[in-house]
C-alpha positions, 0 to 999 in steps of 0.5 A: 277178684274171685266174685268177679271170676265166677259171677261176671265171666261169661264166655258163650259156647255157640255151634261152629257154624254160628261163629265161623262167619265172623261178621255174625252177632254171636262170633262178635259176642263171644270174642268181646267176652273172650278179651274181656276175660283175657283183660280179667287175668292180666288184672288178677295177676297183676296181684302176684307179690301182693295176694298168695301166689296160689290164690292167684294162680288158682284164680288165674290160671285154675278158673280164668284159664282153663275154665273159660279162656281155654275152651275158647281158644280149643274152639278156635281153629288153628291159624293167626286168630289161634296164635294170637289168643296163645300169645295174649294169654302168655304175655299175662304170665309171670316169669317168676311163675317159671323160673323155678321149672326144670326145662321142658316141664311146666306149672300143673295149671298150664299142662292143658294150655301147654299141650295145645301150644305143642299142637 
């Protein structure tokens, strides 16, 4: 699994411009590579309960989430195209992950991702 994040995820960052027009080779590009990354960490923590949570979380969430998948969704202006990327990347997590948080608080993993759902 990690092989897999760090060699094979590739997210291309282009100008805003190039991937306004969605119709364009690199906006296409970049969301297949979005959604392929997005699938990648449904996999990962698919693993939960049978690798070390922590293993999986830093995987899933340290370098899939906020190296990747993140930068991606900042990228993209707020709006349906936003909140489905959010809601995708939260129907991957856990519960278990938060059943121990106190309310209003949140893993220190998710605290970038968190403030941007607050936006």
């Amino acid at each position: 699994m990690k092989k897999s994040v760090e060699e094979d995820v590739f997210i291309p960052l282009y100008p805003k411009s190039t991937v306004e027009d969605k119709s364009s080779l690199c906006s296409k590009f970049q969301e297949r590579r979005f959604w392929s990354a997005v699938k990648l960490l449904s996999n990962v923590v698919l693993w939960d309960g049978i690798v070390q949570e922590d293993k999986v979380r830093d995987l899933g969430l340290s370098k899939l989430l906020n190296r990747y998948l993140l930068l991606n969704i900042l990228n993209t202006p707020l709006g349906p195209e936003n909140t489905e990327k959010c809601n995708k990347v939260v129907a991957c997590l856990p519960e278990r992950w938060f059943q121990d948080l106190k309310g209003g608080s949140t893993l220190p993993e998710l605290l970038n991702f968190s403030q941007h759902l607050l936006q």
